[in-house]
DRENDO-1510 file (C-alpha; in Angstrom, 1 decimal, always signed):
<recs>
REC; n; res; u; v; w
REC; 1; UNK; -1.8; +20.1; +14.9 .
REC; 2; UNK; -1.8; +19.7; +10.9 .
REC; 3; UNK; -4.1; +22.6; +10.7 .
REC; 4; UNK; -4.8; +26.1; +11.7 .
REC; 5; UNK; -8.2; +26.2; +10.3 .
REC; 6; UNK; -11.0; +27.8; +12.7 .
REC; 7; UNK; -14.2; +26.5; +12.8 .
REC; 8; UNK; -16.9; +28.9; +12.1 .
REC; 9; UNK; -20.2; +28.9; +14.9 .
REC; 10; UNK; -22.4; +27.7; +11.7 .
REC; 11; UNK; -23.9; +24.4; +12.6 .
REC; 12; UNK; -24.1; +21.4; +10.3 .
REC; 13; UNK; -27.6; +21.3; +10.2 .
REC; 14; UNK; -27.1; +24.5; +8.3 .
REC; 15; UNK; -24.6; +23.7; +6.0 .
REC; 16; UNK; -26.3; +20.2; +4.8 .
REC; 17; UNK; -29.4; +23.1; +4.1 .
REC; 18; UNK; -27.2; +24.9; +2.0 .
REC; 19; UNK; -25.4; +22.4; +0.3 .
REC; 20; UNK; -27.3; +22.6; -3.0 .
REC; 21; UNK; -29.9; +25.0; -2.4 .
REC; 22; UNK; -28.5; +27.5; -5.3 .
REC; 23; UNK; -27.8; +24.9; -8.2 .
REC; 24; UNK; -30.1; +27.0; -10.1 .
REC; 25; UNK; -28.1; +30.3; -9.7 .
REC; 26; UNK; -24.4; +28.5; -10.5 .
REC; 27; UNK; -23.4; +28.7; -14.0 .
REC; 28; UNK; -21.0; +25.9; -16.1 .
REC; 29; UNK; -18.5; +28.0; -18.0 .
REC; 30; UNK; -16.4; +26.9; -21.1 .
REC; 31; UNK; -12.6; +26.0; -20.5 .
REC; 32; UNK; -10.6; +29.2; -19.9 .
REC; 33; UNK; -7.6; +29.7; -22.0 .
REC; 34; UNK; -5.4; +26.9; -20.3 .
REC; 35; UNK; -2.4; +25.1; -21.9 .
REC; 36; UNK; -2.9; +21.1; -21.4 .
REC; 37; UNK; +0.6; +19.2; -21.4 .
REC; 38; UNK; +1.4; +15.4; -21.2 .
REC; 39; UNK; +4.5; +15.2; -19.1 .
REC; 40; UNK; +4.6; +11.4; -18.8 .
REC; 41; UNK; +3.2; +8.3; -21.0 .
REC; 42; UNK; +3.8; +5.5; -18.4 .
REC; 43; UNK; +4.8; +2.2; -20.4 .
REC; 44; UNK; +4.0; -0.3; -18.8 .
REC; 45; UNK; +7.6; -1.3; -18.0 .
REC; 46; UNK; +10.2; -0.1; -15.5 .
REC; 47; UNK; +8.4; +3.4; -15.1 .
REC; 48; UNK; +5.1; +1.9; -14.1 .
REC; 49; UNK; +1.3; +1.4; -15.5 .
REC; 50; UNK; -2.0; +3.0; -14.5 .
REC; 51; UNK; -1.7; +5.8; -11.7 .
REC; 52; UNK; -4.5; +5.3; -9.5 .
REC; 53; UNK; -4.0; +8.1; -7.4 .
REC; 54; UNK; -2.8; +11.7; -7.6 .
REC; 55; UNK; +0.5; +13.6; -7.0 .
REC; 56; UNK; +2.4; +15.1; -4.1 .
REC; 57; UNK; +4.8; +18.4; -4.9 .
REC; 58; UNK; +8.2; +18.9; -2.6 .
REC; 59; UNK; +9.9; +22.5; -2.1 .
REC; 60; UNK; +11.8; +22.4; -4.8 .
REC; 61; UNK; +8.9; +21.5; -7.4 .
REC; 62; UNK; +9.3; +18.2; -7.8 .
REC; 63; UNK; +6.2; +15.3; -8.6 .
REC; 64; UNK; +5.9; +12.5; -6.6 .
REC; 65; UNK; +3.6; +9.4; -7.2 .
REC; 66; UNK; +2.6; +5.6; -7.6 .
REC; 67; UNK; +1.5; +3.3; -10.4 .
REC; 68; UNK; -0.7; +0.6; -9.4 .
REC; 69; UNK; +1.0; -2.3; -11.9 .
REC; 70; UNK; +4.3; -2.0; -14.1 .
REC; 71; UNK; +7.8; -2.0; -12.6 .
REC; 72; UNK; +8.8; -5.4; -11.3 .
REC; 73; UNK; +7.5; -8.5; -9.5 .
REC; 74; UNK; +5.6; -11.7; -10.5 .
REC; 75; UNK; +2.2; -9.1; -9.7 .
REC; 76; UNK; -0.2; -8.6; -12.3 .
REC; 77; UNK; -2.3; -6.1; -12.5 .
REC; 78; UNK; -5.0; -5.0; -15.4 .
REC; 79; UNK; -2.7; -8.1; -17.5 .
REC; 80; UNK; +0.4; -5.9; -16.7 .
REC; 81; UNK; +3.3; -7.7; -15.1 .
REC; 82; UNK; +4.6; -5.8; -11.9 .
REC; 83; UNK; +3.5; -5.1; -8.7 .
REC; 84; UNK; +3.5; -1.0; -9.2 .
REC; 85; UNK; +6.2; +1.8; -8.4 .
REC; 86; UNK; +6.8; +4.6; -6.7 .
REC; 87; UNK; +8.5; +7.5; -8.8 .
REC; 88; UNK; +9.3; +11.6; -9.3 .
REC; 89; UNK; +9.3; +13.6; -11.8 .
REC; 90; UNK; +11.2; +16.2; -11.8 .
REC; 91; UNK; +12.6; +18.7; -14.4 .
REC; 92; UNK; +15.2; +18.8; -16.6 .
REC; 93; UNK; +16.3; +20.9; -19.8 .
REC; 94; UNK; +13.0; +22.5; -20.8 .
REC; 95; UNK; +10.9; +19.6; -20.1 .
REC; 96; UNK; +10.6; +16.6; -17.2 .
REC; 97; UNK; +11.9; +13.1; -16.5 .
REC; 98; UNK; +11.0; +10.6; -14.4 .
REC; 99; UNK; +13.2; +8.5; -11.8 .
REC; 100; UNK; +11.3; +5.1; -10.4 .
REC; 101; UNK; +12.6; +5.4; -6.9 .
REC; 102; UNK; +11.2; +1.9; -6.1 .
REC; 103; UNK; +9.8; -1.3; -7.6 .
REC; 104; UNK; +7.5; -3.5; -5.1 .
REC; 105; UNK; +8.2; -6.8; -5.7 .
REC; 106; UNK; +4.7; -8.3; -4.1 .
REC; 107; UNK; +5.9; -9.3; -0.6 .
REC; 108; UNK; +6.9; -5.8; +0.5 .
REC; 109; UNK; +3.6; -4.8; -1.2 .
REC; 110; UNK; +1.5; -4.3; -4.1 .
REC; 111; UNK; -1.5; -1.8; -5.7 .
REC; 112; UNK; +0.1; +1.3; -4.0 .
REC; 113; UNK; -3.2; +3.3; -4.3 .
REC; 114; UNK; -2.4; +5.9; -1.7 .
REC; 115; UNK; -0.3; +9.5; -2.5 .
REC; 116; UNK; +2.6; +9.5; -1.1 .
REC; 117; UNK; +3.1; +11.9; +1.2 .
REC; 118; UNK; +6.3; +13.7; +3.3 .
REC; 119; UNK; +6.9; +12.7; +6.9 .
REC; 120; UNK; +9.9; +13.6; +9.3 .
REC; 121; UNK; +13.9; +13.7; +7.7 .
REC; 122; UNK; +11.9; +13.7; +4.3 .
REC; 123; UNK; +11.4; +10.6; +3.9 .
REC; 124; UNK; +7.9; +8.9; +2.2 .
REC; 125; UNK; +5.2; +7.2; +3.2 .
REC; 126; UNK; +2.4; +5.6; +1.7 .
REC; 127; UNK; +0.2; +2.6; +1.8 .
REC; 128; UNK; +0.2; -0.7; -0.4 .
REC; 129; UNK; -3.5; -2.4; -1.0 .
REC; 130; UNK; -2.2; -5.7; -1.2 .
REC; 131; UNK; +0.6; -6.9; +1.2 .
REC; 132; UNK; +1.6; -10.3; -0.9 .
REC; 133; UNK; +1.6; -11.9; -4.3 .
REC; 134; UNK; -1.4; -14.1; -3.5 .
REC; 135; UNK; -3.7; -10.8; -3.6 .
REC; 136; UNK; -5.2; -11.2; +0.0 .
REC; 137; UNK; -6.2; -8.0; +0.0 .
REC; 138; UNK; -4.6; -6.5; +3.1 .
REC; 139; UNK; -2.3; -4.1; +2.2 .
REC; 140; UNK; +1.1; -2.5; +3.9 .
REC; 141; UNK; +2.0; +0.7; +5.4 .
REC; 142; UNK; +5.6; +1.8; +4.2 .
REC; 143; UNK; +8.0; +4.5; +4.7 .
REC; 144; UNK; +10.7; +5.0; +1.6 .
REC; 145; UNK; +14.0; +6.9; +2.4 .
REC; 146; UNK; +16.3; +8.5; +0.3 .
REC; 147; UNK; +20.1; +7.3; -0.5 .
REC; 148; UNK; +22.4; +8.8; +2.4 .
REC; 149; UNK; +24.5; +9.5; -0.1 .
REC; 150; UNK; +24.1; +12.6; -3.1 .
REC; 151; UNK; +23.4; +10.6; -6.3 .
REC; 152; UNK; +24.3; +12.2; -9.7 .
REC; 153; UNK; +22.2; +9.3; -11.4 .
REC; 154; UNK; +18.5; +9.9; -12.0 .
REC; 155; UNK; +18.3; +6.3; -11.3 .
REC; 156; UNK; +18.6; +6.8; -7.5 .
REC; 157; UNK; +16.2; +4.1; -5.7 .
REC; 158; UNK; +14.9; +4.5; -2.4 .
REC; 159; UNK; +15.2; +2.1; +0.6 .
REC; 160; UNK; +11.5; +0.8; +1.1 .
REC; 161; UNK; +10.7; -0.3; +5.1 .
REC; 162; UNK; +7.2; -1.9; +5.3 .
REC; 163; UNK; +6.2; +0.3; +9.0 .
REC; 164; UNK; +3.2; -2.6; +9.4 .
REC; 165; UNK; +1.3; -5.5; +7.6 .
REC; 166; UNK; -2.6; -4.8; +8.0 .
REC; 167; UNK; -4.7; -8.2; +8.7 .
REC; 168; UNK; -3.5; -9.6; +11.9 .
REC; 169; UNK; -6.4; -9.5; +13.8 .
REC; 170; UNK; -8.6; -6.6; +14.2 .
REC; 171; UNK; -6.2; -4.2; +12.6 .
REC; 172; UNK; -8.3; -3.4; +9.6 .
REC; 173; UNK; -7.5; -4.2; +5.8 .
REC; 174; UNK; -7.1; -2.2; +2.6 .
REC; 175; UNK; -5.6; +1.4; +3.6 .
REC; 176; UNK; -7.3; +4.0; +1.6 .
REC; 177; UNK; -6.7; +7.8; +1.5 .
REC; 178; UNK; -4.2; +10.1; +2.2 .
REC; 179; UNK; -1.7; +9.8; +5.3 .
REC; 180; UNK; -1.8; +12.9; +7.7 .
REC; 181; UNK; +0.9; +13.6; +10.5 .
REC; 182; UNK; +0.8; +15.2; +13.8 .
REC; 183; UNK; +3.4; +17.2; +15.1 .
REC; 184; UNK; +5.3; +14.9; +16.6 .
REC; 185; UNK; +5.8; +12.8; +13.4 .
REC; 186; UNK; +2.9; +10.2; +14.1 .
REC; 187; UNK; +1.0; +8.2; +10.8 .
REC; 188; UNK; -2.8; +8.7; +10.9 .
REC; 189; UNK; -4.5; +6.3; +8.2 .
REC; 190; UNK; -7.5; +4.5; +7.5 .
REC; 191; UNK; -8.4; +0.9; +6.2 .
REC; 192; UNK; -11.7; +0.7; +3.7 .
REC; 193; UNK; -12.5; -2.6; +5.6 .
REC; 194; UNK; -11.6; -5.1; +8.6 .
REC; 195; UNK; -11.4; -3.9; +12.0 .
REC; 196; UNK; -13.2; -4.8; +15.2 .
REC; 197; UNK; -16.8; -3.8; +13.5 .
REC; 198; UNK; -16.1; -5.1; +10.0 .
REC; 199; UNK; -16.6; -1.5; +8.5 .
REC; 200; UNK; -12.9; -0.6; +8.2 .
REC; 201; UNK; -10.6; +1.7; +10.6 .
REC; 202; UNK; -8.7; +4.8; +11.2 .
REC; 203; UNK; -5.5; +4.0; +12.9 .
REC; 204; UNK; -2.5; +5.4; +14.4 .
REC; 205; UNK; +1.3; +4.4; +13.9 .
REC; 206; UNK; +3.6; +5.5; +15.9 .
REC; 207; UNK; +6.7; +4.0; +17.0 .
REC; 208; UNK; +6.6; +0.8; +15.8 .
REC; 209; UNK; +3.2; +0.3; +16.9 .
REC; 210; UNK; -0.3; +0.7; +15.5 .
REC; 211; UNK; -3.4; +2.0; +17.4 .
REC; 212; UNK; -6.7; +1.8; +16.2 .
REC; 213; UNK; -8.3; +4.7; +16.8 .
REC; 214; UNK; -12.0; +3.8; +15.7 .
REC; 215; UNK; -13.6; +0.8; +14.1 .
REC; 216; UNK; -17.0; +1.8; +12.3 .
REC; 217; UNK; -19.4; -0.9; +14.0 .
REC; 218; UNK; -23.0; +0.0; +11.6 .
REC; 219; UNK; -24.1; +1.2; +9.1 .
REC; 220; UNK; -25.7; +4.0; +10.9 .
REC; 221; UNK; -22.0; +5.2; +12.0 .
REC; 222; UNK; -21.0; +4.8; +8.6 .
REC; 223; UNK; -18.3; +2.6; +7.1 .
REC; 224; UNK; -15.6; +1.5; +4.4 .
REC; 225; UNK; -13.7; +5.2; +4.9 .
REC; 226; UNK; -12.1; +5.3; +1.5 .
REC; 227; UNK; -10.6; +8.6; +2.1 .
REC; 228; UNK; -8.3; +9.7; +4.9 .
REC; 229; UNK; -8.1; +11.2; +7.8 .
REC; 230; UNK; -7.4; +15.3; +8.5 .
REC; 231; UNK; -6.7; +17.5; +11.4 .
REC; 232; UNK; -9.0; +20.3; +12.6 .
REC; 233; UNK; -7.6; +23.0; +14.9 .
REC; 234; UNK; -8.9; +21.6; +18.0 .
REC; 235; UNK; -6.9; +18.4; +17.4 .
REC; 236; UNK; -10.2; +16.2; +16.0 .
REC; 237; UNK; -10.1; +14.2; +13.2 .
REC; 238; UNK; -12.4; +14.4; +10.0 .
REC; 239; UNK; -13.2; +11.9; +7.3 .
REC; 240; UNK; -15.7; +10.4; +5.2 .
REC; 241; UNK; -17.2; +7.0; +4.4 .
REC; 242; UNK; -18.3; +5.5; +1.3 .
REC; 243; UNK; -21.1; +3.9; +2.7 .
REC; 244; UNK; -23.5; +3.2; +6.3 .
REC; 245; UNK; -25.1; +6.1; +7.5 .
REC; 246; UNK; -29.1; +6.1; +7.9 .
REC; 247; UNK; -30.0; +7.4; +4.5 .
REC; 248; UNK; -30.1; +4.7; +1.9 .
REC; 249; UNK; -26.4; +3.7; +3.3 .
REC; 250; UNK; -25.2; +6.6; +1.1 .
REC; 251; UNK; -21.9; +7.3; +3.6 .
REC; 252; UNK; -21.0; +10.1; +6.1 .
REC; 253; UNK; -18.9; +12.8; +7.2 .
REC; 254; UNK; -17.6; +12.3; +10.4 .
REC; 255; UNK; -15.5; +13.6; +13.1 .
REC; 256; UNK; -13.3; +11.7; +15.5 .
REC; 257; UNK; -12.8; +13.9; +19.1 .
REC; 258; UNK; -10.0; +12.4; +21.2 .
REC; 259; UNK; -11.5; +12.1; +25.0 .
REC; 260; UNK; -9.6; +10.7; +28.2 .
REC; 261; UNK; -11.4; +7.2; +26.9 .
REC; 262; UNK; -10.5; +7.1; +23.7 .
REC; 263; UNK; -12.0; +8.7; +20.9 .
REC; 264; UNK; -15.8; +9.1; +19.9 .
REC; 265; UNK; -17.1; +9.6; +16.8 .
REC; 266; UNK; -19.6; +12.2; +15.9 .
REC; 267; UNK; -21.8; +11.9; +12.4 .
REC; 268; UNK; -21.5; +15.0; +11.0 .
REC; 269; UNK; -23.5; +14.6; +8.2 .
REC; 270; UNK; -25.7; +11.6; +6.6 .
REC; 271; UNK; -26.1; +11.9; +2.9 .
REC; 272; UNK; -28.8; +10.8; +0.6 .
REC; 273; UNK; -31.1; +13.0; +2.6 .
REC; 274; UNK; -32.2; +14.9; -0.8 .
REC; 275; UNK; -32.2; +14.2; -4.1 .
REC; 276; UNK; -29.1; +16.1; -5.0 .
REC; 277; UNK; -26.8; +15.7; -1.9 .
REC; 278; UNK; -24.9; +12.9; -3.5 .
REC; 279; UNK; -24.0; +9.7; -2.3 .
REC; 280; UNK; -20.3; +7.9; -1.4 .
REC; 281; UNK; -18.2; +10.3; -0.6 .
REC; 282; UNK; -14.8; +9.0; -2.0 .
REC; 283; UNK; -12.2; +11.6; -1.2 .
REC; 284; UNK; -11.0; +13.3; +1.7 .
REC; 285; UNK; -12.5; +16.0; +3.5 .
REC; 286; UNK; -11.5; +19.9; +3.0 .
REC; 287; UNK; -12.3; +23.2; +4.7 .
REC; 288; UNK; -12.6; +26.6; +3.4 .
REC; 289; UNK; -11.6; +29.8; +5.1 .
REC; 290; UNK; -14.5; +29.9; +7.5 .
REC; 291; UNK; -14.3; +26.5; +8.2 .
REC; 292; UNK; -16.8; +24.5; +6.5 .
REC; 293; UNK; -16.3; +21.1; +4.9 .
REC; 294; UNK; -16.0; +21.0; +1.6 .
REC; 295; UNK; -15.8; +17.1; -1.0 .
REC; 296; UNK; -17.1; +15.2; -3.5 .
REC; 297; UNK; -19.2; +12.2; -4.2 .
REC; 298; UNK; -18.7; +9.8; -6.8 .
REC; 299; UNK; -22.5; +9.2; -7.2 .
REC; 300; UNK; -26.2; +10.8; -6.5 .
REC; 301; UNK; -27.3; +14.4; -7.4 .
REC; 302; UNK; -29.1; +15.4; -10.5 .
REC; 303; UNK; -28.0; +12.9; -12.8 .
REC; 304; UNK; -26.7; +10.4; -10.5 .
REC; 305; UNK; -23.3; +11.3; -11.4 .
REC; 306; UNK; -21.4; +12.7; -8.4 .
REC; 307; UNK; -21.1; +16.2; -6.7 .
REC; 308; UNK; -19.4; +18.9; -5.0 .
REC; 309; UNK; -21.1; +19.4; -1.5 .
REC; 310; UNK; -20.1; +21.9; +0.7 .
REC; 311; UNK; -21.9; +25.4; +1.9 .
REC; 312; UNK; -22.9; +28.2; -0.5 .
REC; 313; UNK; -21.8; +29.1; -2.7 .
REC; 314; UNK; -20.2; +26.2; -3.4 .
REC; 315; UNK; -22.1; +22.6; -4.8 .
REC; 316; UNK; -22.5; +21.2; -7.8 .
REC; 317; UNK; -24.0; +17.9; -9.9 .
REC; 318; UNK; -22.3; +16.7; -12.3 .
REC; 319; UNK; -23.5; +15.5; -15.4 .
REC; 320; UNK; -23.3; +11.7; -16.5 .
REC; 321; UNK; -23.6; +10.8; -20.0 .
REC; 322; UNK; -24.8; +7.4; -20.2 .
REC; 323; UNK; -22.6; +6.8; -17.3 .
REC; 324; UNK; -23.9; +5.8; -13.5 .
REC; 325; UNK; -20.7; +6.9; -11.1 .
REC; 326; UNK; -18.8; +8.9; -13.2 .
REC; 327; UNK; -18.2; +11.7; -11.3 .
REC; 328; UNK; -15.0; +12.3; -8.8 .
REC; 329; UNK; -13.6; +9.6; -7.5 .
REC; 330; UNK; -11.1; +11.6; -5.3 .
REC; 331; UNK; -10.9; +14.4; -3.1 .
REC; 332; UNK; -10.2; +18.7; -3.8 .
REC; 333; UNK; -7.7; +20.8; -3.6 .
REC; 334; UNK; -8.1; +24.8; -2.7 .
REC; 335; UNK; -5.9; +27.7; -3.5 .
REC; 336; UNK; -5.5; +30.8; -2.1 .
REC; 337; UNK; -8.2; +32.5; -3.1 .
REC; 338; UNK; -10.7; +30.0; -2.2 .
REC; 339; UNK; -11.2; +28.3; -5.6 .
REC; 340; UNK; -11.5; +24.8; -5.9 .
REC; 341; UNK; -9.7; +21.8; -8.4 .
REC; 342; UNK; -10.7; +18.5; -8.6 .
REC; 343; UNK; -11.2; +15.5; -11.5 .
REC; 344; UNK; -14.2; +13.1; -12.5 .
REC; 345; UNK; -13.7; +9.3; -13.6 .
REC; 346; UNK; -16.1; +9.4; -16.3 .
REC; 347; UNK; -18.2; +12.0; -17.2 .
REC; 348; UNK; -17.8; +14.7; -19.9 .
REC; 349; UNK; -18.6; +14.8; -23.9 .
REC; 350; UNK; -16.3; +12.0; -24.5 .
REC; 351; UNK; -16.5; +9.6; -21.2 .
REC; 352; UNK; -13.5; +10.1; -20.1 .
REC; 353; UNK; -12.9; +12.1; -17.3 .
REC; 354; UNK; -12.6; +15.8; -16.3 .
REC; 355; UNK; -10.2; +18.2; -14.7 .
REC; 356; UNK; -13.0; +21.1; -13.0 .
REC; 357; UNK; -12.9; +24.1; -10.8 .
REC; 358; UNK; -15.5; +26.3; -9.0 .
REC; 359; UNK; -14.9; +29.5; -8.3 .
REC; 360; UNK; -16.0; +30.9; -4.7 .
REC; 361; UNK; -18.8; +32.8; -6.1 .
REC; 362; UNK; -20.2; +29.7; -7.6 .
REC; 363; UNK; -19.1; +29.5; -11.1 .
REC; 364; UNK; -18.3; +25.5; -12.2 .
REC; 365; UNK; -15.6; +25.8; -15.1 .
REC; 366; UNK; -14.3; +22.9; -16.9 .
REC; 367; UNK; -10.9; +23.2; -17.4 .
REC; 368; UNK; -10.0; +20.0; -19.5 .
REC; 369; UNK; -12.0; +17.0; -21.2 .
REC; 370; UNK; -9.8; +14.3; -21.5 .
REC; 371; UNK; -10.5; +12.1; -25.0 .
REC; 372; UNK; -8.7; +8.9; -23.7 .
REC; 373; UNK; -6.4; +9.2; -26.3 .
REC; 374; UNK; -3.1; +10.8; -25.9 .
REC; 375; UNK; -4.2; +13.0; -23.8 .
REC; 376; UNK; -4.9; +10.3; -21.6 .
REC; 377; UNK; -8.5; +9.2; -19.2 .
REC; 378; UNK; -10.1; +8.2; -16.5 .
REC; 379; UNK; -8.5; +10.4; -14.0 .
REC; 380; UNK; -8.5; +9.6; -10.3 .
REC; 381; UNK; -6.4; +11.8; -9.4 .
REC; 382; UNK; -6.3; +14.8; -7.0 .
REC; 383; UNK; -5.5; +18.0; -8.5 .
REC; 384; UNK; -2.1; +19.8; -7.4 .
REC; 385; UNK; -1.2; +23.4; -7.4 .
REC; 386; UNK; +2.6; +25.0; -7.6 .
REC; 387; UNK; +4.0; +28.6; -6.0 .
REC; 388; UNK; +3.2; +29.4; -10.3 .
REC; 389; UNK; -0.4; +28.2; -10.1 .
REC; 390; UNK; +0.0; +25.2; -12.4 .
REC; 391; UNK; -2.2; +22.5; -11.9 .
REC; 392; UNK; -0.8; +18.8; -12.1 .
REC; 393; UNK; -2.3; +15.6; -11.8 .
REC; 394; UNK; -2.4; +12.0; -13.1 .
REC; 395; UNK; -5.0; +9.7; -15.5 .
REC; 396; UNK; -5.5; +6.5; -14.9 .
REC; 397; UNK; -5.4; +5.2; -18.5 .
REC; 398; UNK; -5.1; +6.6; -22.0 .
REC; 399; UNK; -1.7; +8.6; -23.5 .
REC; 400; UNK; +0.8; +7.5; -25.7 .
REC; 401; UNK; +0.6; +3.6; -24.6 .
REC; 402; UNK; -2.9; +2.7; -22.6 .
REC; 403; UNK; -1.5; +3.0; -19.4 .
REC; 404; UNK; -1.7; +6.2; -18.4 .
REC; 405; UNK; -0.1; +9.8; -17.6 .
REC; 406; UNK; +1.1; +12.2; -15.7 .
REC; 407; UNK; -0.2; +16.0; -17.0 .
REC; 408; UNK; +0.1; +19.9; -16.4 .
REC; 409; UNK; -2.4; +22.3; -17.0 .
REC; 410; UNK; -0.7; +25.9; -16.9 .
REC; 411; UNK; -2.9; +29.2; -16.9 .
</recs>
């Protein structure tokens, strides 16, 4: 399966008692001696406007991601004209350029709002909110494919195949989160709503055809998944929801095991049992060496403003400065040596947005506090690591022109 992580014997009743049970002992350092770089101001124009989500790295070190608006199309989004992009970034004398390797057009999709991510023969796949110009919100599942041919250009487009249109029937709407594969090349997703139970989906595609794997029927089971789907070692499927569960209908982690009748969900987890747990979940799930889960809410804790759950020492509240929901409206990313990246929306001394890490023995560092100038802000991006241990990642707004960038932080 995806993963080769084992699951420790620790039960989750344990971890959800150790989720924040050391704030007082974690300490928030100052920003280590980091280099912050803008890579990309996004235009508005052929390149794109407002990356919504983060960044996906090939072998070769290469950036791939989407802009919600810009490019081409009839599409508007935040008064933008275009229906969004898909582009890389990739380098070139002794800095980077970016290609657009496709412009939606509205009726093969628009609001791409998922990563891309690699599948089989290296080709892309990724998920479109909206699925035609009249913004019915229910969204596209598309593979892009590189030219057969080498191109010398950087302006090399990619041939776009829409895999599925979400909203016939029960199918579920709005895919959310990042794709996952199995090994024999199969598309796990989910949908934030629609389905059989009106609480969104996780689905399968796989030749030609799409499965739905689980519809979240109440709130008590959780529901609108806005983050996808991963692997465990035993071949179950973990997530999150942004809402349902039986605590103030503050969301859930979950697990999906496959059985000769399909497959059942368990609730892992129910938060908004304390006052510092946190409440909607908005990213995707992680696990550490051991095996526990490891996210991030974009509200609840201390100050109502999002936090890190996962088992000690690990968790933190983050701080909201006149803001309700500013925390991190996306998943985090772990390296090596068990430290942990992620970004917030909106907290921080100027509003904006953060890019954070926590060390394994508990220590909450702020790496970057973005101004919303031309540094760019609002960030919901993931963070990304290379073999060098940079750190990449995109903001939704802010740089040289108002709609966003893409930016590296090197140690």
């Amino acid at each position: 399966m995806a993963s080769s992580v084992q699951f420790s014997t620790t039960s989750s009743a344990t971890i959800a008692i150790t989720l924040f049970c050391i704030l007082a002992a974690i300490t928030s350092q100052p920003a280590q001696a980091q280099t912050f770089t803008v890579l990309h101001n996004f235009t508005g124009g052929s390149d794109g406007a407002f990356p919504l989500t983060g960044l996906t790295l090939d072998a070769s070190g290469n950036l791939y991601g989407t802009t919600a608006g810009g490019g081409r199309g009839a599409c508007r989004f935040n008064y933008v004209q275009g229906c969004g992009t898909v582009f890389k970034m990739r380098h070139q004398n002794e800095g980077w350029a970016l290609t657009s390797l496709f412009s939606f057009n509205g009726s093969d999709g628009f609001l791409p709002e998922t990563r891309v991510a690699f599948g089989p023969s290296g080709a892309l796949y990724g998920t479109t909110i909206d699925g035609s110009q009249q913004g019915i919100h229910q969204g596209t599942l598309y593979r892009l494919t590189p030219p057969a041919h080498i191109c010398g250009s950087l302006s090399c487009p990619w041939t776009l195949t829409t895999l599925h249109r979400f909203g016939s029937g029960n199918d579920g709407w709005e895919p959310l989160g990042d794709l996952t594969f199995d090994d024999a090349g199969s598309v796990y997703g989910t949908t934030l709503s629609g389905g059989g139970g009106q609480g969104g989906t996780v689905y399968k595609f796989s030749a030609g055809v799409e499965t739905i794997l689980y519809n979240f029927p109440a709130l008590n089971h959780g529901n609108d998944p806005g983050g996808g789907v991963v692997f465990d070692s035993a071949g179950n499927l973990w997530g999150a929801t942004q809402s349902g569960g039986s605590n103030s209908s503050c969301g859930v982690v979950y697990m999906l095991q496959p059985t000769q009748s399909g497959w059942t969900e368990t609730v892992v987890y129910n938060f908004g049992q304390t006052q510092t747990d946190g409440c909607g979940p908005n990213g995707e799930v992680i696990f550490d060496a051991a095996g526990h889960y490891l996210g991030t809410t974009i509200s609840g804790g201390l100050t109502d403003a999002g936090t890190l759950y996962g088992p000690s020492p690990y968790g933190w509240s983050f701080t909201s400065i006149g803001n309700i929901e500013g925390g991190p409206s996306t998943g985090l990313t772990m390296d090596s040596a068990g430290n942990v990246y992620g970004t917030t929306y909106s907290d921080g001394p100027y509003e904006e947005g953060s890019v954070f890490e926590q060390t394994p023995e508990g220590t909450f560092i702020s790496l970057h506090d973005f101004t919303g100038a031309g540094d760019g802000g609002a960030p919901r991006s993931n963070v990304i690591i290379d073999s060098n241990g940079n750190l990449y990642g995109t903001t939704a707004g802010g740089g040289a022109y108002g709609y966003g960038v893409v930016w590296e932080i090197t140690p």
